[in-house]
C-alpha positions in Angstrom: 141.6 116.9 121.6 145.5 116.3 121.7 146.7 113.4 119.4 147.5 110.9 122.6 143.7 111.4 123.6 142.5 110.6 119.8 145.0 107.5 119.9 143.6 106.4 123.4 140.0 106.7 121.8 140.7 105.2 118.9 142.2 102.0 120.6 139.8 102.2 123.1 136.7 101.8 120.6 139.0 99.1 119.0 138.7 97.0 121.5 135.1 97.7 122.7 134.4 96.5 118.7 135.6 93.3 118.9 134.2 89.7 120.1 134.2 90.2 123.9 136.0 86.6 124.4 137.8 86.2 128.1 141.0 88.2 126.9 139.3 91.2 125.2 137.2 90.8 128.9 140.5 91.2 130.7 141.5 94.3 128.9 138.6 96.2 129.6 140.2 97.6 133.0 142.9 99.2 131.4 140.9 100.1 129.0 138.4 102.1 131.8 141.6 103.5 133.0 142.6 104.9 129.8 139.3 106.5 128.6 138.3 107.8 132.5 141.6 109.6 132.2 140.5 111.3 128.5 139.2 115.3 128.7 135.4 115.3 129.5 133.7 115.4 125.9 131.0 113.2 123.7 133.9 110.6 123.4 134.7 110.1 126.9 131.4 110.2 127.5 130.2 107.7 125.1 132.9 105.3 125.6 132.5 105.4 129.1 128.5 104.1 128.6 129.9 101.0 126.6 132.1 100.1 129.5 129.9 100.8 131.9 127.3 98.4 130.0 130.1 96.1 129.4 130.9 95.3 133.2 126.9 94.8 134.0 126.5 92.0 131.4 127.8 88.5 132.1 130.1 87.7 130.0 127.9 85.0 128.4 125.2 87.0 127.5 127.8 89.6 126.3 129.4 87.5 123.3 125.4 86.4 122.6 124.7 89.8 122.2 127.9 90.4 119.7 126.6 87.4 118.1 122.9 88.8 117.3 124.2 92.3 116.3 126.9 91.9 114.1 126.7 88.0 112.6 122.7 88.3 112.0 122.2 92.0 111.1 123.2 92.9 107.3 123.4 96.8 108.2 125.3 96.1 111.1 128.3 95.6 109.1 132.1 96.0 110.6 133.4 96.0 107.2 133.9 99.4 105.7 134.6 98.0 101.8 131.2 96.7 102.1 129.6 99.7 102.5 131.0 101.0 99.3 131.8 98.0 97.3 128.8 95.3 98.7 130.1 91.3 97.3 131.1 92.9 94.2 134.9 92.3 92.7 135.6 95.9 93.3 136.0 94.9 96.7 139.4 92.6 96.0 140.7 96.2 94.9 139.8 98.0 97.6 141.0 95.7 100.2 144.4 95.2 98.0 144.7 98.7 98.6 144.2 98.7 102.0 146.9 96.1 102.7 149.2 98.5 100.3 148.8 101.8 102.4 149.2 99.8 105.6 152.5 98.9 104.4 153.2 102.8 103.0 153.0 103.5 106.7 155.5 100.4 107.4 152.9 98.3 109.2 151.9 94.5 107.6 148.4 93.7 108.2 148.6 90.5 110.4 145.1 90.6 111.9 143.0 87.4 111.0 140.4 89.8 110.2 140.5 91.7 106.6 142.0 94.6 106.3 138.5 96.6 106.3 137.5 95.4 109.9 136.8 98.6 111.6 138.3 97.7 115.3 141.9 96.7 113.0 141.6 100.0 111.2 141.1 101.8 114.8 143.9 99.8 115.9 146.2 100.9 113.2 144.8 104.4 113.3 146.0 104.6 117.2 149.3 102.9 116.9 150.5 103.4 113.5 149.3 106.2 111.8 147.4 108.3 113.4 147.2 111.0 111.1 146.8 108.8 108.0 144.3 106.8 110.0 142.0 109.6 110.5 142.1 110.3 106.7 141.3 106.7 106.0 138.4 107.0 108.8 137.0 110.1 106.7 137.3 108.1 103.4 134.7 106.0 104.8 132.8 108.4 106.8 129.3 107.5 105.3 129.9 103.7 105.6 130.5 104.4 109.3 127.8 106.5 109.8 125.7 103.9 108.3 126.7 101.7 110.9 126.0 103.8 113.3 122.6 104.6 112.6 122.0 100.9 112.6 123.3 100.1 115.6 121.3 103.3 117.4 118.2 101.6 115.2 118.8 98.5 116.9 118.9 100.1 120.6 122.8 98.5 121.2 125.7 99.7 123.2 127.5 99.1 120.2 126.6 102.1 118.8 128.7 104.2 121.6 132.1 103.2 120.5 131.2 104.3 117.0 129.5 107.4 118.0 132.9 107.7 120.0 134.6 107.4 116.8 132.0 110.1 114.5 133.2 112.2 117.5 136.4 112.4 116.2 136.1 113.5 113.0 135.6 116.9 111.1 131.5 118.1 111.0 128.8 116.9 112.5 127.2 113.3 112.1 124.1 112.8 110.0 121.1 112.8 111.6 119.0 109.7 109.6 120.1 107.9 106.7 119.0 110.3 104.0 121.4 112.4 104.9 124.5 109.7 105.3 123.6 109.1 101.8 123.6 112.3 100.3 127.1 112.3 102.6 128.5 109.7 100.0 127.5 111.5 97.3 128.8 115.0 98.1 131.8 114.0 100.5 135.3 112.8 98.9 136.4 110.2 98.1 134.6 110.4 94.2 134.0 106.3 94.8 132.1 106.9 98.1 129.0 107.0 95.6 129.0 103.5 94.7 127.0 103.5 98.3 123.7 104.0 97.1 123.9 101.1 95.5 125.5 99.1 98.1 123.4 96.8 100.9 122.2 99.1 103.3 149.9 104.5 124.2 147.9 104.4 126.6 146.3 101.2 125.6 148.6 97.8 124.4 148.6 98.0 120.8 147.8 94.3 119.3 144.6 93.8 121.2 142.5 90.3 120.5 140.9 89.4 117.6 
């Protein structure tokens, strides 16, 4: 995959991540447009079954939904520090440093969500730093793939946008949870270990919160 389809994938899954409010809802059509135009492949695909979810659900029952899964379900966490650092003051760090290599890459984190969010990292991956953002992405692979075993556990569409994104990166996804942990202990970076012990242009940039 070419480095405009990763970008268009990237801030596609952004946007499918976030609270479906009525202007996220009124991107979605360009956001159809940009992933039916991707390379056929398990991101296409898997974005495309979001979407196609998305537009059968009324929008009520849509932000209820976003609700249940992400405000009510520990392991259904969008924050990738937490994964690695839980409520723990190592966190403060890692965020701080977050912020700091955002700003390496000349970009200041405005988003009203922290730095960790995983649609803002997307977003910065797909419109800042795309190669930079994929090593940040790998970083927290195991956190990610945490999620994403949570969200296939909890039978949501949310889990295709971050298949979408496991898609993206090198080697294949872990197939159950014993193996996303012995991910974060064998994978880089050395920190990623701290897991065990932690709770279980084609798209406008600057999407809604």
């Amino acid at each position: 995959m070419n480095a405009r389809d990763q970008a268009v994938v990237l801030q596609a899954a952004s946007v499918c991540l976030r609270y479906p409010d009525e202007a996220l809802l009124a991107l979605m059509p360009v956001v159809r447009d940009a992933v039916d135009a991707l390379r056929p492949g398990p991101p296409r695909e898997r974005l495309g079954y979001f979407l196609d979810t998305a537009a059968a659900t009324a929008p009520e029952r849509a932000a209820q939904h976003y609700v249940e899964v992400f405000d009510t379900r520990r392991r259904c966490c969008l924050y990738l520090t937490w994964w690695t650092d839980g409520e723990t003051r190592r966190r403060g760090a890692a965020l701080a440093g977050l912020k700091a290599r955002y700003r390496e890459a000349g970009v200041e984190f405005e988003d009203p969500e922290l730095p960790d969010f995983l649609p803002a990292v997307l977003e910065f991956a797909a419109t800042a730093d795309l190669a930079g953002g994929l090593r940040l992405l790998q970083e927290h692979r195991p956190g990610i793939e945490l999620l994403r075993l949570a969200l296939l556990d909890a039978g949501t569409p949310y889990a295709a946008p971050v298949e979408a994104v496991c898609a993206l990166l090198p080697g294949a996804s872990p197939a159950d949870v014993a193996a996303a942990k012995a991910l974060a202990r064998s994978g880089p970076p050395r920190e990623q270990v701290g897991l065990d012990l932690a709770p279980f242009g084609a798209i406008p940039a600057g999407g809604p919160s």
